[in-house]
C-alpha positions in Angstrom: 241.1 -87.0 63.3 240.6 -84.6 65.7 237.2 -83.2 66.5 238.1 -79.4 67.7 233.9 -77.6 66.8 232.5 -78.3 70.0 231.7 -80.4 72.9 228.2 -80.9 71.4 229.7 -81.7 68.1 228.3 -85.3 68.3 225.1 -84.2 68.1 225.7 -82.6 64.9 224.8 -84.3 61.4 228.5 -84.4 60.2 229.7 -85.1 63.0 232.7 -88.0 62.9 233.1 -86.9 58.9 237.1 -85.1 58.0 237.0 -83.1 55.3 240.2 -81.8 53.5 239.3 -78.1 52.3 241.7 -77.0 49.4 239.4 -74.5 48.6 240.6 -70.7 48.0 238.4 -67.2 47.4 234.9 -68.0 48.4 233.5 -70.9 46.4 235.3 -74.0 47.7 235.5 -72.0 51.1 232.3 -71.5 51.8 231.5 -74.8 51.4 234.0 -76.4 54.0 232.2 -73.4 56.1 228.7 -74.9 56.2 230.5 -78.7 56.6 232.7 -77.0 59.6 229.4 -75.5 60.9 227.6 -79.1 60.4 229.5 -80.5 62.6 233.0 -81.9 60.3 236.2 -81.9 60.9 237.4 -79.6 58.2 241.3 -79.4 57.5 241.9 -76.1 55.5 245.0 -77.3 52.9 246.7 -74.1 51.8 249.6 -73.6 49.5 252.8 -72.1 52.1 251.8 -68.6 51.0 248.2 -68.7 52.1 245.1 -68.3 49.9 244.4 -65.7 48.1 242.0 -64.2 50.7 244.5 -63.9 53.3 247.0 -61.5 50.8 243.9 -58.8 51.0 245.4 -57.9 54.2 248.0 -56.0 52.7 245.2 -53.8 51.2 243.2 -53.0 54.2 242.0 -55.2 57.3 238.4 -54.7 56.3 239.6 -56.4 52.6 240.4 -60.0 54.6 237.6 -60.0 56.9 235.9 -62.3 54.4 238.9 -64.9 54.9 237.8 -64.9 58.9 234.1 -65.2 57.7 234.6 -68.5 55.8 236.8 -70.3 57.6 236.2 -70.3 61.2 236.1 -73.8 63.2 238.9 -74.8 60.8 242.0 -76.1 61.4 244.8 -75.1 59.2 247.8 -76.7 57.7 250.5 -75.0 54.6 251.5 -77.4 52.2 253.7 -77.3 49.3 252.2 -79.6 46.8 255.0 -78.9 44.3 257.4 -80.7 46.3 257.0 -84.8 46.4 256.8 -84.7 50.3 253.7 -82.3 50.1 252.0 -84.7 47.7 252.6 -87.8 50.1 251.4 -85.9 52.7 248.4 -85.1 51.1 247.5 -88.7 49.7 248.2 -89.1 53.7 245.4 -87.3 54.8 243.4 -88.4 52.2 243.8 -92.1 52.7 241.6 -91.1 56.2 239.8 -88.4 55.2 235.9 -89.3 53.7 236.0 -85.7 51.8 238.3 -84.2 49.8 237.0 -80.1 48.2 238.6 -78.2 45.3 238.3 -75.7 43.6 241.3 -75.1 41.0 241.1 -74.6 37.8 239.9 -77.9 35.3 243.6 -80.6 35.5 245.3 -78.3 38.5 245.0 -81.2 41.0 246.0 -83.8 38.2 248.7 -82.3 37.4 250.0 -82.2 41.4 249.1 -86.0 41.2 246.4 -85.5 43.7 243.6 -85.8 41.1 240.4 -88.1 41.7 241.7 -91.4 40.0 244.6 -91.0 41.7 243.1 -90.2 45.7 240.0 -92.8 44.5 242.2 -95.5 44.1 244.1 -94.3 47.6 240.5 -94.3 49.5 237.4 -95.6 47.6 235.2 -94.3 49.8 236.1 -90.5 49.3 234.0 -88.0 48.2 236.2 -85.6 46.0 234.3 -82.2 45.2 235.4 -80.3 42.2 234.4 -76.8 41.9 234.5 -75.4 39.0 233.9 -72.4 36.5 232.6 -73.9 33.8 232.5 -77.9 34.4 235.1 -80.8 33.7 234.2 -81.3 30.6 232.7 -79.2 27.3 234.5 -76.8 25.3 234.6 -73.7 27.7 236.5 -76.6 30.4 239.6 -74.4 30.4 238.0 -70.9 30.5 239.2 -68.9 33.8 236.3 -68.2 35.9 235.3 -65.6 38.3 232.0 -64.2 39.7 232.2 -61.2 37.5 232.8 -63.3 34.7 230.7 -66.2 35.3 227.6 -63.2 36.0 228.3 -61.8 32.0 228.8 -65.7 30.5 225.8 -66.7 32.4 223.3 -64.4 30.9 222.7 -62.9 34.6 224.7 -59.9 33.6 222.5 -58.9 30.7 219.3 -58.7 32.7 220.8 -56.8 35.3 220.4 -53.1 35.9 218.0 -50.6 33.7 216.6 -50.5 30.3 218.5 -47.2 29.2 222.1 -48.7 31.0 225.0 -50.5 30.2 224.8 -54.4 32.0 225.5 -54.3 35.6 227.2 -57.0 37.9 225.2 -58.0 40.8 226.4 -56.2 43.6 227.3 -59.7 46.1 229.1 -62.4 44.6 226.3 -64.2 44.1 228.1 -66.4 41.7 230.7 -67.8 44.0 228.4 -68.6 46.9 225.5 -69.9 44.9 227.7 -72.3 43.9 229.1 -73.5 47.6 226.1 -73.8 48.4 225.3 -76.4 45.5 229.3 -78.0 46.3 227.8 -78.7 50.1 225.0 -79.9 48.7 227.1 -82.1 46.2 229.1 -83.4 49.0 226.1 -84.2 51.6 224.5 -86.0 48.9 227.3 -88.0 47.8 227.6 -88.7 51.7 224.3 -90.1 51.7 224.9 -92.6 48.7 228.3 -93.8 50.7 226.5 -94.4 54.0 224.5 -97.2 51.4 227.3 -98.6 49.4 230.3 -98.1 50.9 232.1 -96.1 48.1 233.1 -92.6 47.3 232.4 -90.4 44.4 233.1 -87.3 42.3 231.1 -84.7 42.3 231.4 -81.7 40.3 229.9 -78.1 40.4 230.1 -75.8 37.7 229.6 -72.2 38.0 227.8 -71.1 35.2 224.8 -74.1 35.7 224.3 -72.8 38.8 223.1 -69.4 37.9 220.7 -70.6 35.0 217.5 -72.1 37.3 217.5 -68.5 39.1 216.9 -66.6 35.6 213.7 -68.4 35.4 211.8 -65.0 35.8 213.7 -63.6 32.7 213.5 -66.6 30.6 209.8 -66.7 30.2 210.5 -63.2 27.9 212.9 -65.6 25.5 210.1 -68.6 25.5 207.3 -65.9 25.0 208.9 -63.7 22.3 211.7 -65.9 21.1 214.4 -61.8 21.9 216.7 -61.8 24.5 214.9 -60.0 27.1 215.7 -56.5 28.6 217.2 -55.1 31.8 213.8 -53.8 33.9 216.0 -52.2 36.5 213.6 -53.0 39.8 210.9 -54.7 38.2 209.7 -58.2 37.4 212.3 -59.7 35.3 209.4 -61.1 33.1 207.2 -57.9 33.3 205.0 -60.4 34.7 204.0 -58.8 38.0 203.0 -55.4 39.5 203.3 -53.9 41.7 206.9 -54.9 41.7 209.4 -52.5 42.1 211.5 -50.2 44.4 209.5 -47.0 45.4 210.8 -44.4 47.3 210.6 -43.0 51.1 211.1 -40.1 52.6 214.4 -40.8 53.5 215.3 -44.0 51.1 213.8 -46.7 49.6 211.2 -49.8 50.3 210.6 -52.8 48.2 206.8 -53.8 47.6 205.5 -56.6 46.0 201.8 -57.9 45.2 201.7 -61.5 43.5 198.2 -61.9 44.2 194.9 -60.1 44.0 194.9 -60.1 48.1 198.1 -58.5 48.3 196.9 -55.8 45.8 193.6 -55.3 47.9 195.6 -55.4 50.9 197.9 -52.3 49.5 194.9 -50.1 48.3 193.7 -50.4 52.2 197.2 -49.5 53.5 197.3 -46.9 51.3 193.9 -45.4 52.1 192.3 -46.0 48.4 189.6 -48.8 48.9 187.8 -46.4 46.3 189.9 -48.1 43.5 188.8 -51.7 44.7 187.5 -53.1 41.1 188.9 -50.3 39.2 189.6 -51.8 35.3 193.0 -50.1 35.4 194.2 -52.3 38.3 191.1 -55.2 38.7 193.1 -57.8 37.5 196.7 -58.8 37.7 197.0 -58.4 33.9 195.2 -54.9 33.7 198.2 -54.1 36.7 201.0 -55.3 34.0 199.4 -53.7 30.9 199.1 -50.0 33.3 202.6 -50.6 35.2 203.2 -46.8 34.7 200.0 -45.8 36.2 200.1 -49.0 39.0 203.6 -47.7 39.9 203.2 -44.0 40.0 200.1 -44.8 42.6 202.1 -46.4 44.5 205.2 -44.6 44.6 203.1 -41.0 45.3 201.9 -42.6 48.6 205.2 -44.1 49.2 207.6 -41.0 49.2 205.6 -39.6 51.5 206.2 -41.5 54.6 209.5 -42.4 56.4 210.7 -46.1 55.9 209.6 -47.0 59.3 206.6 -45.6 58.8 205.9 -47.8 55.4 207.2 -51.4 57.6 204.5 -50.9 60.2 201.7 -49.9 58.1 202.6 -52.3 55.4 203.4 -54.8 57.8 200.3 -54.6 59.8 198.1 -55.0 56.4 200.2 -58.2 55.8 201.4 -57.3 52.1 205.4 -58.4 51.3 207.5 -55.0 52.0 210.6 -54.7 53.2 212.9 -50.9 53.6 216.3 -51.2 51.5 219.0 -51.0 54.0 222.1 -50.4 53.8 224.8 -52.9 55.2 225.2 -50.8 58.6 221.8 -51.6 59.5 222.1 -55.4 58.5 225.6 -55.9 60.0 224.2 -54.4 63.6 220.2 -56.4 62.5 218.7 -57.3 65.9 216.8 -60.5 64.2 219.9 -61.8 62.8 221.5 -61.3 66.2 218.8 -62.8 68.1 218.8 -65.9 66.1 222.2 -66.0 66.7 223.2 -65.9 62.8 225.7 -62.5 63.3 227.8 -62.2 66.5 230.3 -59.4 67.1 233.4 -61.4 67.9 236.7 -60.4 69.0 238.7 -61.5 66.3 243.0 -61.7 66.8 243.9 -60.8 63.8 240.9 -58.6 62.4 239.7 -56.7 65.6 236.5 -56.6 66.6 233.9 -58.2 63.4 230.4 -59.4 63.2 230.9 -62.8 61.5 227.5 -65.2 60.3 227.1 -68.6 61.7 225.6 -71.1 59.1 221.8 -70.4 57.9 221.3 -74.2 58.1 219.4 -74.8 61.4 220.0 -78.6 62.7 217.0 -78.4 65.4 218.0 -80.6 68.9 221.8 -79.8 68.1 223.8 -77.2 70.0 225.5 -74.5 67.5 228.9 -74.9 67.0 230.9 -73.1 69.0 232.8 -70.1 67.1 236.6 -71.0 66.6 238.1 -68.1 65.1 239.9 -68.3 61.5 243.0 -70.2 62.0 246.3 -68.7 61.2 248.3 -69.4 58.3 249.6 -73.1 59.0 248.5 -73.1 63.1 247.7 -77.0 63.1 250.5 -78.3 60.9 252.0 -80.8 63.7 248.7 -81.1 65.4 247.4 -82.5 62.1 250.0 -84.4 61.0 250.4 -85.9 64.8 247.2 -87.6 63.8 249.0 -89.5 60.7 250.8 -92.9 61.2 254.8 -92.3 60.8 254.4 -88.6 61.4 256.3 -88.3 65.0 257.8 -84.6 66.5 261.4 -85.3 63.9 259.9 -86.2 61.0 257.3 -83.4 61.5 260.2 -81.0 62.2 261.9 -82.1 59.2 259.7 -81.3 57.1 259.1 -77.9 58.5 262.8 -77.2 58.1 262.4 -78.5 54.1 259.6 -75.3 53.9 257.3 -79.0 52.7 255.0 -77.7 55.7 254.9 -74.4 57.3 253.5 -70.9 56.4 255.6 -68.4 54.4 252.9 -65.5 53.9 
């Protein structure tokens, strides 16, 4: 296949691997994102109306941006997988391809006849990556999954937001990416057992597993009390540390933390009270849990009244873990993230001018991929195809003029 990244995509650690991206929304997407960034060759197999991402066009520019987000340095075929043609295609591809990602819902792909025992028994050594809401098997299998629902199945609903409120969603869909990342992670490490034997695998992701290691904060309230524990708004999901909360500015909000005795000595210097060094109220981490009130309330009176520039310097010069809530204007236009080259405004075609992220995984003696924007509905169809025994410019053409390939968005 084609390697289209970069000149310096050799250097890369995928570099040499195709991967055929069926993915759709932002689970299965980002994934093929941090392969594309990694240095694959990701296809991006959509259905000829385009993936759900794409239709959010029709509500507002800003509402598709994501689509240009997760799928640059992709190229981009349409393929009707109802019709027989679009399934031979695929099983095409797949014969070459060393990954195959998904995420439809649980039997989707094996009804298309494009399921693992069928592609597996195409090309043994593919990696076929099933994301999924609730796993292949169990009796939820068939449940329809998405963040928001995944968030209140998972339990990570129910700890969100404050003790005299309804449950809150988190605001990201911190579903849907936290389990990409595990489906890259799923597919790498499958990648690693084929460079050994030779043979692919499957390798599934479920949704709601993912979520349940990072409730390990509010789990230690069910293993210490046998209850389900409450929402603490800001604070400690355990009630296990303070200070640990969101205390106000004088024009917003900063975070402060103190896991430690240092931090806490740390914060009664920044804040000018040395005097309450070795006070019984606050000596001792558990004395600060037992007098949260009083522990926050110190804190917060010193915060709100100073500026949130004011509170990063001091607290950063007395080295205790801060940080001002900002809004997504200031993190979109962040002069770290641009520095380290993780945003870039870009001059998008189709979107306008965007700040897009690069991948956070940093592959040190590697140039960066070089940004290829999103691809347009069905862009490489004959370029992909091209690449495929038996596929010359009137078959190709043929099957545009069946609608088998080709975009109808």
């Amino acid at each position: 296949m084609t390697q289209t990244s970069s000149t310096a995509a050799a250097e890369l650690p995928l570099a040499g691997i195709t991967v055929l991206d069926l993915g759709q929304v932002y689970q299965g997407p980002y994934a093929g994102f941090l392969l594309a960034q990694a240095g694959a060759d990701v296809i991006k197999i959509e259905p000829p109306a385009g993936e759900p991402i794409r239709h959010r066009a029709r509500v507002s520019p800003g509402a598709a941006v994501p689509f240009a987000m997760l799928n640059a340095n992709k190229r981009a075929i349409a393929l009707d997988l109802k019709a027989p043609e679009g399934v031979q295609i695929l099983k095409d591809l797949a014969a070459r391809a060393d990954v195959l990602l998904e995420n439809y819902a649980p039997g989707v792909m094996d009804r298309l006849g494009v399921g693992w025992e069928e592609l597996r028994r195409i090309n043994p050594r593919l990696v076929y990556a099933s994301g999924t809401g609730f796993g292949l098997s169990g009796p939820d299998r068939d449940n329809l999954a998405m963040d928001i629902t995944v968030q209140a199945a998972s339990g990570m609903m129910s700890v969100t937001g404050f003790p005299d409120g309804p449950p809150v969603k988190a605001g990201p869909a911190v579903v849907d990416f936290l389990s990409g990342v595990h489906l890259y992670a799923g597919i790498v490490t499958a990648l690693c057992q084929r460079a050994r034997t030779g043979e692919g695998r499957l390798v599934e992701v479920a949704m709601l597993e993912t979520v349940y290691p990072s409730l390990a904060s509010n789990l230690a309230f069910v293993f210490d009390t046998g209850r389900a524990p409450p929402r603490t708004g800001n604070r400690h999901g355990a009630m296990a540390e303070a200070p640990y909360n969101v205390y106000p500015a004088a024009d917003g909000h900063v975070a402060i933390i103190g896991v430690n005795e240092h931090h806490w000595t740390a914060l009664l210097k920044a804040m000018g009270r040395e005097d309450l060094i070795g006070d019984p109220r606050f000596d001792t981490a558990a004395d600060r849990v037992r007098n949260m009130e009083e522990t926050d309330r110190l804190v917060g009176d010193w915060t709100a009244a100073h500026t949130k520039a004011e509170l990063a310097g001091i607290l950063r010069r007395h080295k205790v873990p801060a940080a001002p809530v900002r809004d997504l204007v200031e993190v979109v236009n962040d002069p770290h993230m641009h520095e380290r080259g993780m945003l870039e405004h870009v001059d998008h075609p189709e979107f306008g001018r965007v700040v897009l992220p690069s991948s956070p995984l940093r592959f040190h003696g590697a140039e960066p991929v070089v940004r290829q924007p999103s691809p347009r509905l069905s862009e490489h169809d004959a370029e992909i195809l091209a690449d495929l025994p038996g596929y010359g410019p009137d078959r190709i053409e043929a099957l545009r003029a069946r609608r088998v390939i080709g975009g109808r968005g």
